[in-house]
C-alpha positions as CSV (number, residue, x, y, z in Angstrom):
1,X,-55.1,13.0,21.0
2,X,-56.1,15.8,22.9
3,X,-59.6,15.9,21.4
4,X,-59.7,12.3,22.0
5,X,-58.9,12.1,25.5
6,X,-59.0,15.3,27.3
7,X,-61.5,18.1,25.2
8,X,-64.9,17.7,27.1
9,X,-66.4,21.2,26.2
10,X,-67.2,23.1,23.0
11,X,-64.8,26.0,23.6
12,X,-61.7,23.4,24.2
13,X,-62.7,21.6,20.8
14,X,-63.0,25.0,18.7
15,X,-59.3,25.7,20.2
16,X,-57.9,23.1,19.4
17,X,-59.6,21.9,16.1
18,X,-59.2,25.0,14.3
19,X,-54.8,24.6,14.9
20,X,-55.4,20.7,13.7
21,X,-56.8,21.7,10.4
22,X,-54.1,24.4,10.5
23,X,-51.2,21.8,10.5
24,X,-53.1,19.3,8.8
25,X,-53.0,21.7,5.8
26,X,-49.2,22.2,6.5
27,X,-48.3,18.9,6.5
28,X,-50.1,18.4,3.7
29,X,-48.7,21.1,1.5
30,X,-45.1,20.4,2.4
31,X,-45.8,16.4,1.3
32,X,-47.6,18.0,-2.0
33,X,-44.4,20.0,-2.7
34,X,-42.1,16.9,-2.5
35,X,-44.5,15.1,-4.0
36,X,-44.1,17.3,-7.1
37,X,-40.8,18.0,-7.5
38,X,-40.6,16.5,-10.8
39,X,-43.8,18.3,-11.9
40,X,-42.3,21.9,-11.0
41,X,-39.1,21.7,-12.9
42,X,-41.5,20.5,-15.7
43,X,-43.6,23.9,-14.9
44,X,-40.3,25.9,-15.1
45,X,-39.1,24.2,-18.1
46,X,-41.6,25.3,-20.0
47,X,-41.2,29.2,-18.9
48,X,-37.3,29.2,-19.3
49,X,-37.1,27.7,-22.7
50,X,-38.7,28.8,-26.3
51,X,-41.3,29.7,-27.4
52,X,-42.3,31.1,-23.3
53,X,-38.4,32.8,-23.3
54,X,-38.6,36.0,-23.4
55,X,-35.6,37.0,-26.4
56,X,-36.2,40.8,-27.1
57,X,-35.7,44.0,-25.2
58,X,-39.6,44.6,-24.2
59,X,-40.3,41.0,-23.8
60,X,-37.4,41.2,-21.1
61,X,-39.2,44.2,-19.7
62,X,-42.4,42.9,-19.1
63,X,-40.9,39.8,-17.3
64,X,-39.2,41.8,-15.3
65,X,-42.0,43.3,-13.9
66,X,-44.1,40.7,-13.1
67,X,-41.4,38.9,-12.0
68,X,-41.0,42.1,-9.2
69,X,-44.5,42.1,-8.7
70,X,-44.1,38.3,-7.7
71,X,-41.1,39.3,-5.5
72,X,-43.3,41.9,-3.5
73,X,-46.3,39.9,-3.2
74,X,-44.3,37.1,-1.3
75,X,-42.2,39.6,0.7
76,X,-45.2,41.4,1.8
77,X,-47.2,38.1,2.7
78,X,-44.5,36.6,4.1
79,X,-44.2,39.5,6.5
80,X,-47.6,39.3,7.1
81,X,-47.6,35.6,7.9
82,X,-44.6,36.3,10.0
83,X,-46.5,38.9,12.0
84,X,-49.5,37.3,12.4
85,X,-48.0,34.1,14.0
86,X,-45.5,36.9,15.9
87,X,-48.6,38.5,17.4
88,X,-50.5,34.5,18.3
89,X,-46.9,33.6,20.2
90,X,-46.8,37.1,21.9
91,X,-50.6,37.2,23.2
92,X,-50.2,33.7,24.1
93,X,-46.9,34.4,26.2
94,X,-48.8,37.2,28.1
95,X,-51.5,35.0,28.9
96,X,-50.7,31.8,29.2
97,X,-47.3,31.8,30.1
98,X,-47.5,32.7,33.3
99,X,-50.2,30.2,34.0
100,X,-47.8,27.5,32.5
101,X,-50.3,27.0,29.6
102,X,-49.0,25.9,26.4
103,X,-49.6,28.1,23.0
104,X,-51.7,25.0,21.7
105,X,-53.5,22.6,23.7
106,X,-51.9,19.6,23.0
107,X,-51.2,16.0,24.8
108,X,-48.4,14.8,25.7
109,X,-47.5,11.3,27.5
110,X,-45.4,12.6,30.3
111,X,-46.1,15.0,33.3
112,X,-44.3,18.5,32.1
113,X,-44.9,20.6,35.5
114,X,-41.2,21.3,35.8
115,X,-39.9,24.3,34.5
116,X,-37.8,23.1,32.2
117,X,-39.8,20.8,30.5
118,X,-42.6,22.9,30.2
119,X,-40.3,25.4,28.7
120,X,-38.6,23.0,26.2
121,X,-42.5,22.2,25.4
122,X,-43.2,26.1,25.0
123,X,-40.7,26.5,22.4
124,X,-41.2,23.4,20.3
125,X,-44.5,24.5,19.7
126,X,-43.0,28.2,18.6
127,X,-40.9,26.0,16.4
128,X,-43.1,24.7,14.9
129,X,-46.0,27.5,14.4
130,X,-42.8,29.1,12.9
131,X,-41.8,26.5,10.4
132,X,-45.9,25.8,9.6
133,X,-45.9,29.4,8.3
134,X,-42.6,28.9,6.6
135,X,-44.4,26.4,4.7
136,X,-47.6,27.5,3.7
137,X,-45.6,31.0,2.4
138,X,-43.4,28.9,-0.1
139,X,-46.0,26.7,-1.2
140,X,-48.5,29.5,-1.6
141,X,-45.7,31.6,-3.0
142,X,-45.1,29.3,-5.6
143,X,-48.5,28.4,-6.7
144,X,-49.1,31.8,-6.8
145,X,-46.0,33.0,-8.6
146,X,-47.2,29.9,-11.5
147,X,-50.4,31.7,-11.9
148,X,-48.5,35.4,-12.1
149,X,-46.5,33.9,-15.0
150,X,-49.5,32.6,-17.1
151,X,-50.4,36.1,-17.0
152,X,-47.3,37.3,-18.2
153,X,-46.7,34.9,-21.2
154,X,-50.3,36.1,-22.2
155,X,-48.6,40.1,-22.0
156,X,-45.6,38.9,-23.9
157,X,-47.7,36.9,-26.5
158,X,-49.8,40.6,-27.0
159,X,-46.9,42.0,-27.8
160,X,-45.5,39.6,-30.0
161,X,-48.6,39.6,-32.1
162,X,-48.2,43.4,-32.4
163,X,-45.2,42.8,-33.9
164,X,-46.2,40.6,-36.3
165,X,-48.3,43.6,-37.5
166,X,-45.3,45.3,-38.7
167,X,-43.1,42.4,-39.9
168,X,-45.1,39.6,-41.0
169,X,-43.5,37.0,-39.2
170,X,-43.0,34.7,-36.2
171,X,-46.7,33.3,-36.0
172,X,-45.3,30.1,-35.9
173,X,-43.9,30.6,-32.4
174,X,-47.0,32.9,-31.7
175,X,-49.3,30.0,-31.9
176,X,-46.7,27.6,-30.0
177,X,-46.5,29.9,-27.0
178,X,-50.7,30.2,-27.3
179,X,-50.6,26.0,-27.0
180,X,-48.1,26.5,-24.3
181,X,-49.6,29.0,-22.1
182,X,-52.3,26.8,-22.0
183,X,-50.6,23.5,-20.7
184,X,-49.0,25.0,-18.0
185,X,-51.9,26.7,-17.0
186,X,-53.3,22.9,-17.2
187,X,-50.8,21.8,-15.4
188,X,-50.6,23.8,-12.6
189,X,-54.1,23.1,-12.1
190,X,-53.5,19.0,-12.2
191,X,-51.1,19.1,-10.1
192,X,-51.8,21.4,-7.2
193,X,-56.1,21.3,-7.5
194,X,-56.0,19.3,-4.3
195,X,-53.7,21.8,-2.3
196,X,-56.8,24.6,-3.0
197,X,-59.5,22.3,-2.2
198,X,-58.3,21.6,0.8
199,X,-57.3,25.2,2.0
200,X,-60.9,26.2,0.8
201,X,-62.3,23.5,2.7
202,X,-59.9,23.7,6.1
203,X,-59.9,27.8,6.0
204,X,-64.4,28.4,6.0
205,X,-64.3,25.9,9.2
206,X,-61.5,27.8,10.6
207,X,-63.1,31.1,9.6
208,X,-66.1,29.3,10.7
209,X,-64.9,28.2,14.4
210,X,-63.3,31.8,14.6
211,X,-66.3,33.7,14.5
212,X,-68.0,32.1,16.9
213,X,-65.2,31.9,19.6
214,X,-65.1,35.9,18.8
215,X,-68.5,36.3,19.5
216,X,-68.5,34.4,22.4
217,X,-65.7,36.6,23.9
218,X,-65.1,39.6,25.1
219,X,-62.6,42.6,24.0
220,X,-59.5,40.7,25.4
221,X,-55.7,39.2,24.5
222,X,-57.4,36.2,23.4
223,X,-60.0,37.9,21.1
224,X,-57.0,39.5,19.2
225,X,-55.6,36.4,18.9
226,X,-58.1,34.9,17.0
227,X,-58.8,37.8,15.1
228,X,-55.5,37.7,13.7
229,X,-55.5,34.2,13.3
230,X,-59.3,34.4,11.1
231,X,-57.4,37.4,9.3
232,X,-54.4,34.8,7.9
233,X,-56.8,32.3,6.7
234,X,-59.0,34.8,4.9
235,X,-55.9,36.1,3.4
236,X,-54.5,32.9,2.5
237,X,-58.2,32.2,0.6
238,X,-58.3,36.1,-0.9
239,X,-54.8,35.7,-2.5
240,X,-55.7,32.4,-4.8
241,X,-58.7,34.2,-5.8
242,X,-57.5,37.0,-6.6
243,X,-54.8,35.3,-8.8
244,X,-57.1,32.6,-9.8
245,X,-59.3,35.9,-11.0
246,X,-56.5,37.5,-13.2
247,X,-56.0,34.4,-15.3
248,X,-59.3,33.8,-16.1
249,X,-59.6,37.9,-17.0
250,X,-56.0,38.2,-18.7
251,X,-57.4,35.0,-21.1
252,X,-60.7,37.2,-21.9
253,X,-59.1,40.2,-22.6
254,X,-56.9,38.3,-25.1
255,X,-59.2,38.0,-27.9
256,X,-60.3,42.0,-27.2
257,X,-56.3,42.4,-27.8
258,X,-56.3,40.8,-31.2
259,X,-59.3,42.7,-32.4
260,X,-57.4,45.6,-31.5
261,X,-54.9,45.1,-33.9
262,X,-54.8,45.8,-37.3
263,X,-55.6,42.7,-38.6
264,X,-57.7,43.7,-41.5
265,X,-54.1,44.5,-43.2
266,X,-52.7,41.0,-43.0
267,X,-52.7,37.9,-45.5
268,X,-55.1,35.3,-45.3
269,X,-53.2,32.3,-43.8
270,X,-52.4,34.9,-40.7
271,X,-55.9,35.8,-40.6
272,X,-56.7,31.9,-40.0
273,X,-54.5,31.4,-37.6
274,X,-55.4,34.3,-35.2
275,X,-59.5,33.5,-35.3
276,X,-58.0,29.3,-34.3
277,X,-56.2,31.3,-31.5
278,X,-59.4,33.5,-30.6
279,X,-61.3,30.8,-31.0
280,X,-59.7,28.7,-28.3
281,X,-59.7,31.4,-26.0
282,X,-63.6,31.6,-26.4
283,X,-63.5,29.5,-23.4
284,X,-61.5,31.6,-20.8
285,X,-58.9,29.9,-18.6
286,X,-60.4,28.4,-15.1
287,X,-58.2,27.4,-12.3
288,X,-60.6,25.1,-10.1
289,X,-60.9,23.6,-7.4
290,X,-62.4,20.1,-6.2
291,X,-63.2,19.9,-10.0
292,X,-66.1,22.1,-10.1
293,X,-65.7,25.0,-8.3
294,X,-63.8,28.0,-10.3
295,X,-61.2,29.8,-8.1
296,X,-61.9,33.6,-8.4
297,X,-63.6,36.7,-6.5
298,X,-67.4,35.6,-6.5
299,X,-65.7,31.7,-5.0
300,X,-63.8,34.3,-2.2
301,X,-67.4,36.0,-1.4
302,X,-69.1,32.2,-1.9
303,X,-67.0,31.1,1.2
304,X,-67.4,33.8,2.8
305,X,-71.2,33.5,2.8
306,X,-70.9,29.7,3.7
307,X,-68.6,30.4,6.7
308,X,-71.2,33.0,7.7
309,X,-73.8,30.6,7.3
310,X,-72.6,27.8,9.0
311,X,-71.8,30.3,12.1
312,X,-75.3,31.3,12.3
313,X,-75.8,27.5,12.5
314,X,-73.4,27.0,15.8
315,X,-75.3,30.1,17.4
316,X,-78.8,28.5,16.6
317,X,-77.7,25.1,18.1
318,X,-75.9,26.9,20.9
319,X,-79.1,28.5,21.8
């Protein structure tokens, strides 16, 4: 409403658009998560029950670890998050505060020049850049944590196939967890592709908007602000490429595993089995995005470039 009505300059509009897509992607993540529901027990199903279970002692290990990796990962982005949204209250407070300004521009339909309704207005909107975070740190988390595990069963399948080295059995369950691996690696892409469209999309205009407020500015409160702000969304974009990355590299280096064994020593119907299972994984894992486009590194350095490129496009037309 407040683009609609009020924003009549270019700097106005690349405030307040940038937070729009912001809590459009919120909104839109929280509804996706409830949306889901059903879809994420499935996803969890399949991890906590045979043939994904870890049973033995360095099965156990190996989940562990991941799962610990998972746990620091979303401590340390969460603080991050935190911090950054911390920081864009704080320089906001120092600036703007005093100048009864709100953290967002925003309408409203009522006259808030009193104290206390400004003030009630002030905090809601701390409220709810608090709770936004909230929610794009559990929905990342667990997208994230999803894509962590797929690695993981491909660790604990390694290992079981090492075993079968020695004893000569359990391929049956090998090859399960192999089908397995890849429907909920299928599955996580079904059902949350949309959710990393759409942050790829929202974060290169935000990143996009960013840059040139920051180069229109000088070294000042509000330049941090948005700094800080452009640093979020890149991380947000870095993290689901870099995870996006791993699954793709842990499904290469699967078939270099098995040719590291000694499978020159085993029986014929075993041999079979292995090259279906190599064969399969010819074609490495891909978590995309808007059904084309392959979520890893060279997409984080692709939108990088675009945002870049679309900048240099504002500066021309600002010119």
């Amino acid at each position: 409403m407040d683009i609609i009505l009020i924003v009549d300059n270019t700097d106005d509009f690349c405030d307040n658009f940038c937070i729009l897509l912001v809590m459009i992607m919120t909104c839109f993540k929280l509804f996706s998560l409830l949306a889901n529901r059903k879809n994420i027990i499935k996803l969890t199903n399949i991890l906590t029950k045979e043939p994904c279970k870890p049973l033995k002692q360095n099965e156990i290990k190996i989940h562990y670890k991941f799962d610990k990796d998972i746990q620091s990962n979303t401590f340390y982005y969460a603080v991050m998050s935190l911090v950054a949204c911390t920081s864009f209250a704080f320089t906001s407070f120092l600036t703007n505060f005093g100048e009864r300004k709100l953290i967002f521009r925003a309408w409203v339909p009522f006259e808030y020049s009193s104290m206390t309704l400004f003030c009630l207005l002030y905090v809601h909107q701390l409220i709810g850049s608090v709770m936004g975070t909230l929610v794009h740190v559990a929905c990342d988390s667990l997208i994230l944590g999803l894509l962590a595990h797929v690695c993981c069963q491909f660790e604990i399948l390694t290992y079981r196939l090492k075993r079968i080295m020695l004893h000569s059995d359990g391929l049956r369950n090998c090859v399960q967890q192999h089908c397995k691996i890849f429907k909920l690696a299928l599955l996580v892409n079904a059902n949350f592709r949309m959710i990393i469209s759409i942050q790829f999309l929202m974060s290169m205009f935000v990143v996009c908007f960013n840059l040139y407020e920051i180069s229109l500015l000088k070294l000042d409160a509000r330049c941090i602000k948005l700094a800080l702000f452009m640093g979020a969304m890149l991380t947000q974009i870095f993290v689901y490429c870099w995870y996006g990355n791993q699954v793709r590299f842990k499904s290469r280096q699967f078939i270099d595993n098995i040719f590291e064994m000694d499978w020159f020593t085993l029986d014929k119907n075993l041999k079979k089995s292995l090259i279906i299972m190599m064969e399969r994984t010819v074609m490495p894992i891909e978590i995309i995005s808007a059904y084309t486009i392959s979520v890893n590194l060279d997409s984080f350095i692709g939108v990088l470039k675009t945002s870049y490129s679309a900048y240099n496009l504002l500066r021309q037309m600002n010119e």
